[in-house]
C-alpha positions in Angstrom: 66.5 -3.7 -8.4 66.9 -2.6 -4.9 68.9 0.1 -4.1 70.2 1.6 -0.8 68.4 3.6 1.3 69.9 7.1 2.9 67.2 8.2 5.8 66.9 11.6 6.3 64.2 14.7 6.4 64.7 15.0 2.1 64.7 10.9 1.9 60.7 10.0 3.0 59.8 11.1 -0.5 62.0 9.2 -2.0 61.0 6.0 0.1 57.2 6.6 -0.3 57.6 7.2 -4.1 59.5 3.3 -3.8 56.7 2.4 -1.7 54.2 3.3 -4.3 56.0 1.7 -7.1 56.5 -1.9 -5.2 53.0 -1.6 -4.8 52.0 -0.8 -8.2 53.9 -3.6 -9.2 51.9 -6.0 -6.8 48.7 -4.7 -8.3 48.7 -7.6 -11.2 49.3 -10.4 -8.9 46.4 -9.5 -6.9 43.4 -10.7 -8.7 45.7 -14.5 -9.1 46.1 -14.7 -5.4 42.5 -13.4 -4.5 41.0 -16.2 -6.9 43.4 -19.1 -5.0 42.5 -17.4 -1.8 39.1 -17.6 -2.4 39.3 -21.6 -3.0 42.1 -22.2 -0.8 41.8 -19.7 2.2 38.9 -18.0 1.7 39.0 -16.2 5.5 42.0 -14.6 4.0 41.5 -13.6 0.1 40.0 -10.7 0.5 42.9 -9.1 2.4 45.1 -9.8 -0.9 43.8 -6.4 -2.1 42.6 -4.5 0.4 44.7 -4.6 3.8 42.8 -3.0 5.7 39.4 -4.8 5.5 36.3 -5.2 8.0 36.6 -8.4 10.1 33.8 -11.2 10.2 32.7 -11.1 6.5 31.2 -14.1 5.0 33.8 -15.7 2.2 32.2 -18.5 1.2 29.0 -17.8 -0.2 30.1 -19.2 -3.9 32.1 -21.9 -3.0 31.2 -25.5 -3.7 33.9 -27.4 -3.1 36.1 -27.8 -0.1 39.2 -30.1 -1.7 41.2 -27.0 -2.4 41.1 -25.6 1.3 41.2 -29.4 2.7 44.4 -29.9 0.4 46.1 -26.7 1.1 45.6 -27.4 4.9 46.5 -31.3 4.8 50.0 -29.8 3.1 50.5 -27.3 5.5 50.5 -29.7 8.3 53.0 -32.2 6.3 55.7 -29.8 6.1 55.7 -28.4 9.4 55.4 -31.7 11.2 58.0 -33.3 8.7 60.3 -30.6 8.6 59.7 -28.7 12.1 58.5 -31.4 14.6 57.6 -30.3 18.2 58.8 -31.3 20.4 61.8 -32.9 18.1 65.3 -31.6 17.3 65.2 -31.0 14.1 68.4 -28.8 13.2 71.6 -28.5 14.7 74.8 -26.3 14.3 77.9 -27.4 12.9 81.2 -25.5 12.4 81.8 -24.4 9.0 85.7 -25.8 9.3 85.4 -29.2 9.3 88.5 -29.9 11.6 86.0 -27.5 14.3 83.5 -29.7 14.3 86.2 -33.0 15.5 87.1 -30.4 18.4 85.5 -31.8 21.6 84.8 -28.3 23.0 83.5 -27.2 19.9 80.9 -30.2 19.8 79.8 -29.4 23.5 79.5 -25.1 22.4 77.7 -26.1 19.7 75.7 -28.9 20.9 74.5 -26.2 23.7 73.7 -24.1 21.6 71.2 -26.1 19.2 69.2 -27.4 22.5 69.1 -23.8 23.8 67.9 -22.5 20.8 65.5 -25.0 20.0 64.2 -24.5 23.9 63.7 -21.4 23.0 61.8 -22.0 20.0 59.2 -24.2 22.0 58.6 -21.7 23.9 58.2 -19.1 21.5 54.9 -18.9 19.0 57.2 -19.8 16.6 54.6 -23.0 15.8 51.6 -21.1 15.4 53.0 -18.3 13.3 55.3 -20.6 10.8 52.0 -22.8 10.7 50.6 -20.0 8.6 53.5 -18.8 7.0 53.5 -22.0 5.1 50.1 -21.8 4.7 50.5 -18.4 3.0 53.4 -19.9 0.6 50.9 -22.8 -0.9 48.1 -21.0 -1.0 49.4 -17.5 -2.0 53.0 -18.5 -3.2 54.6 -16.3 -0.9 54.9 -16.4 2.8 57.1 -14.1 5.2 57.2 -14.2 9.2 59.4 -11.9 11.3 61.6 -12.5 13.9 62.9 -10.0 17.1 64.0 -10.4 20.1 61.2 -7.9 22.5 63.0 -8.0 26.3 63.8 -11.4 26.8 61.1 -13.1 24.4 61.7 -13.9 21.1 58.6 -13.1 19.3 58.2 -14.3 15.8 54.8 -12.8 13.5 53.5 -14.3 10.4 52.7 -11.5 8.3 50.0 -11.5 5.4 50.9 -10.8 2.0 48.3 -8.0 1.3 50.6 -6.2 3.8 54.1 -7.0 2.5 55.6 -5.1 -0.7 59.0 -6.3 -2.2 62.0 -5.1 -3.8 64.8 -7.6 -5.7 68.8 -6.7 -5.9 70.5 -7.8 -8.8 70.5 -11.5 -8.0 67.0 -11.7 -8.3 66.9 -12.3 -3.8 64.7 -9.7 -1.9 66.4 -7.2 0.2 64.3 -4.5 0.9 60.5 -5.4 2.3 58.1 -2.4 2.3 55.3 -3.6 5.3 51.6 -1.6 5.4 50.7 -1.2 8.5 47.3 0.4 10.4 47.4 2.0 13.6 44.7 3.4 15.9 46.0 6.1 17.6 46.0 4.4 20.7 47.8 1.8 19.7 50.6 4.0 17.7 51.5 5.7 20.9 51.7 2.2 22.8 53.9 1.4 19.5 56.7 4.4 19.2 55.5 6.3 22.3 53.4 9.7 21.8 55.8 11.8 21.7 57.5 10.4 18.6 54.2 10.4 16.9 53.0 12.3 14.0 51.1 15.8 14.1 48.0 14.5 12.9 48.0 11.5 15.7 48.9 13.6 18.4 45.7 15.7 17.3 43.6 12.7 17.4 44.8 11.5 20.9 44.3 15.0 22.3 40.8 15.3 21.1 40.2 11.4 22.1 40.1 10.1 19.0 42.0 6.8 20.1 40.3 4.6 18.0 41.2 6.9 14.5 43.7 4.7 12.3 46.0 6.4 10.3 48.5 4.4 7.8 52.0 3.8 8.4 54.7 1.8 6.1 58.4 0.2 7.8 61.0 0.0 5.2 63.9 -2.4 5.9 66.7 -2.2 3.4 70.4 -1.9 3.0 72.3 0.7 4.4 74.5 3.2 2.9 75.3 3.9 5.8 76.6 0.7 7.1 79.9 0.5 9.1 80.9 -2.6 11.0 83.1 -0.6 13.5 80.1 1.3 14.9 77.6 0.0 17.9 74.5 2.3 16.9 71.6 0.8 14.8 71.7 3.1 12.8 74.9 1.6 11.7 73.8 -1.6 11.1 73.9 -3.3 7.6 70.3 -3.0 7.5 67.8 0.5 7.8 64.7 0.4 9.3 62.3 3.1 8.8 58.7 3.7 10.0 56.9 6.7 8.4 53.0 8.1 8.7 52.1 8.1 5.7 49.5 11.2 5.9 52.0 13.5 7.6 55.3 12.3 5.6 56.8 12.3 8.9 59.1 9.4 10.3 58.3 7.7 13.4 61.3 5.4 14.1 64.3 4.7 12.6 66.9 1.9 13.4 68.7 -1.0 11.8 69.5 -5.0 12.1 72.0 -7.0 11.4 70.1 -8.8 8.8 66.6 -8.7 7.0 64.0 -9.2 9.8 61.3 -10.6 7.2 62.0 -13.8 6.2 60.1 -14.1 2.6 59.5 -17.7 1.6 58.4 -18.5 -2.5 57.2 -21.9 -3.5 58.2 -21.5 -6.9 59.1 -18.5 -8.9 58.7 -17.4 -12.5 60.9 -16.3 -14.5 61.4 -12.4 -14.0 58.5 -12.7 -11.1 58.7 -10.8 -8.1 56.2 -12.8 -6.1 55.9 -16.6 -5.9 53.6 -19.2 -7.2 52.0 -22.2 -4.6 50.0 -25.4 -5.7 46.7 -23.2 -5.5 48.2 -20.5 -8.6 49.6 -23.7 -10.5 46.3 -25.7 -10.4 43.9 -22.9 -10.5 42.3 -24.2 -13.4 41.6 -27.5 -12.3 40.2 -26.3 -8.6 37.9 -23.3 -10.4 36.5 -26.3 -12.9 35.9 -28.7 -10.1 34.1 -26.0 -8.1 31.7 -25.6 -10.9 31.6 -29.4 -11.8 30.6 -29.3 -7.9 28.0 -26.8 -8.1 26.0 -28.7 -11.5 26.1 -31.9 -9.3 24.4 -30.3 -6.6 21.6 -28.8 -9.1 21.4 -32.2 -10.3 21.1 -33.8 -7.2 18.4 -31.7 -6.2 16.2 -32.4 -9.5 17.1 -36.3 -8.6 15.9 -35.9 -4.7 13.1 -33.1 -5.6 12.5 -33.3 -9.4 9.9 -30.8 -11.4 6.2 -32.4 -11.8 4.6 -33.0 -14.7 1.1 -31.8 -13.9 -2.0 -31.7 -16.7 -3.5 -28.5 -17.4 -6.2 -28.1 -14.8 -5.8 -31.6 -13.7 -5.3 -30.8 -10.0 -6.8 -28.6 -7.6 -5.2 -25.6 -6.0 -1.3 -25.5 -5.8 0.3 -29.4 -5.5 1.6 -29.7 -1.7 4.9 -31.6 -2.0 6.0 -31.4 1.1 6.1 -34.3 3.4 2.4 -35.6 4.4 1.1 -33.1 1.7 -1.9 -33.6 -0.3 -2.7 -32.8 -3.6 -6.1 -33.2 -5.7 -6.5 -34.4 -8.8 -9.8 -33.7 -11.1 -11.8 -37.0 -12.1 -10.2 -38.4 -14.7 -7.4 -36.4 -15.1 -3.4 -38.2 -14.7 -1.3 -38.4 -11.9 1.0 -36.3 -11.7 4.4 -37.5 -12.5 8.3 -36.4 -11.9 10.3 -34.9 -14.0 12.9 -37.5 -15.2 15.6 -35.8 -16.7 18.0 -38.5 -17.1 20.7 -37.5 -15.5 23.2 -39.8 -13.8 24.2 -38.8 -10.2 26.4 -41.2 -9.7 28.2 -41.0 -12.8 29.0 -37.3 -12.1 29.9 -38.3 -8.5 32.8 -40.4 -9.8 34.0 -38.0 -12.2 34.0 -35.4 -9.5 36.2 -37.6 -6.9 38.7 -38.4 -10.5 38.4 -34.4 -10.2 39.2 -33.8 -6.4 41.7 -35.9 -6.8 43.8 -34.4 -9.4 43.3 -31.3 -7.4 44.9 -33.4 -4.0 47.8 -34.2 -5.9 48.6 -31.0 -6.9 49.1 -29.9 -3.4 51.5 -33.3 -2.5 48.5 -34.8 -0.7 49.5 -38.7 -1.7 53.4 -37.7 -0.7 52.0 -37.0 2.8 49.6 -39.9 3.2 52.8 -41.9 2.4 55.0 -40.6 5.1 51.8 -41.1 7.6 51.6 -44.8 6.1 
């Protein structure tokens, strides 16, 4: 359970040792989400572990079959063009006093309002960034994206789950988020300004090191502090924290007036911190239809270019089997023959599609095709 957070000089250990502990807690859902990652999303598995990973790695080298990511895709887009159309209203305000909302002021305010906002929103990258928010809940089962207002832009961020570290309060709902974060130098000091940064980072900028990352965490939680009657953020019902990690040293402190990561979980089990998406659920059946993939490709390949049967020292030299090769056979000796082993392509080929398809339902796919129908 989450408790509140006093920020002061004699407080970063105490948020660091949290830190730690939300991580360690992580550490057993990470293999889960790295093995639906790696059907599912495999640019993005990898980072489940490891935040802070080299770019343009090949993922894919022992994957087979495609249905997973295809499904996990095809759902992504359902829900955000069902639920979030562009271009579409698709939510509107309303009073919470019903005898408001019969008030013909009231209906103008608030129908001024909902357009404004949802202007707004167009303009924003709100589509991009929920488009992989929701991608990160099927896939990963949990997806968060941030919201702040940055001069006149709202500017919202999808943020991956290798980075994001949760605490619960006693209803079981997240309020405090714990979010990893690596900084070049140059880019710290174009975050906080360099004269708010760290010892250690100012070192590096002076020797012109700009491109040396060091590791910073922000910590939004509730505030002990919090007083309604007060202006200052640091009054605010939420705390917000940055801290280099290496030098123990906070960078920036504020508040909001409500949690500015928005966490999203497909499902949840019981006494589960992190979510479970259609990938976790049907694990089984997309890592056995990636294998069932891989034998019919082996098979296939004995079908199209099967083992010869050759006698001993009936031909001459190494058989060419390549197109317009030759091979020589001895007088008298047989022709060589292929291998037949048997084996039914198309019968596997149909139990694969029975396969991919239990696998497409399991993300929703058919509940899609219907509202496209």
């Amino acid at each position: 359970m989450a408790e509140n957070v006093r920020v002061g000089k004699t407080d970063v250990d105490k948020i660091l040792r949290r830190y730690d502990d939300a991580k360690s807690r992580r550490t057993k859902y990470n293999s889960l989400m790295e093995e639906a990652g790696f059907y599912a999303w495999p640019n993005a598995q990898d980072m489940v572990r490891n935040a802070n990973q080299t770019e343009g790695l090949l993922r894919t080298t022992e994957l087979y079959d495609s249905t997973a990511l295809m499904a996990a895709y095809r759902m992504t887009s359902g829900i955000f063009t069902y639920l979030m159309p562009v271009g579409a209203k698709w939510f509107e305000f309303v009073a919470q006093l019903h005898n408001l909302n019969q008030n013909p002021e009231m209906q103008e305010w608030l129908s001024t309002a909902t357009a404004l906002v949802h202007k707004e929103i167009w303009r924003s990258n709100f589509q991009r960034e929920m488009f992989i928010t929701i991608r990160s809940m099927i896939v990963f089962g949990t997806g968060v994206i941030s919201v702040e207002k940055v001069g006149d832009e709202i500017v919202f961020k999808s943020h991956h789950i290798g980075f994001m570290f949760f605490d619960n309060n006693s209803r079981g709902e997240i309020d405090t988020v714990y979010r990893q974060i690596f900084y070049t130098a140059r880019q710290a000091a174009q975050e906080f300004g360099e004269e708010n940064l760290s010892s250690s980072v100012k070192k590096a900028l002076a020797a012109g090191n700009h491109e040396e990352k060091s590791e910073y965490v922000h910590c939004v939680a509730p505030n002990a502090d919090f007083d309604s009657s007060k202006f200052s953020s640091t009054s605010k019902r939420v705390k917000s924290v940055y801290i280099n990690i290496e030098d123990k040293t906070i960078i920036k402190r504020g508040g909001f007036d409500e949690l500015p990561y928005f966490v999203a979980r497909f499902s949840l089990a019981p006494q589960e911190i992190m979510g479970r998406g259609p990938a976790i659920e049907y694990l089984p059946e997309i890592k056995m239809l990636n294998r069932m993939k891989r034998t019919f490709i082996e098979a296939a390949e004995k079908v199209v270019n099967p083992a010869l049967m050759v006698e001993d020292d009936g031909v001459i030299g190494q058989p060419v089997t390549s197109a317009g090769g030759m091979i020589y056979i001895r007088a008298g000796a047989q022709f060589p023959q292929a291998l037949d082993t048997g084996t039914s392509v198309a019968l596997n080929a149909e139990v694969i599609r029975d396969q991919q398809q239990v696998v497409k339902d399991g993300f929703f796919n058919s509940l899609f095709r219907t509202f496209e129908g």
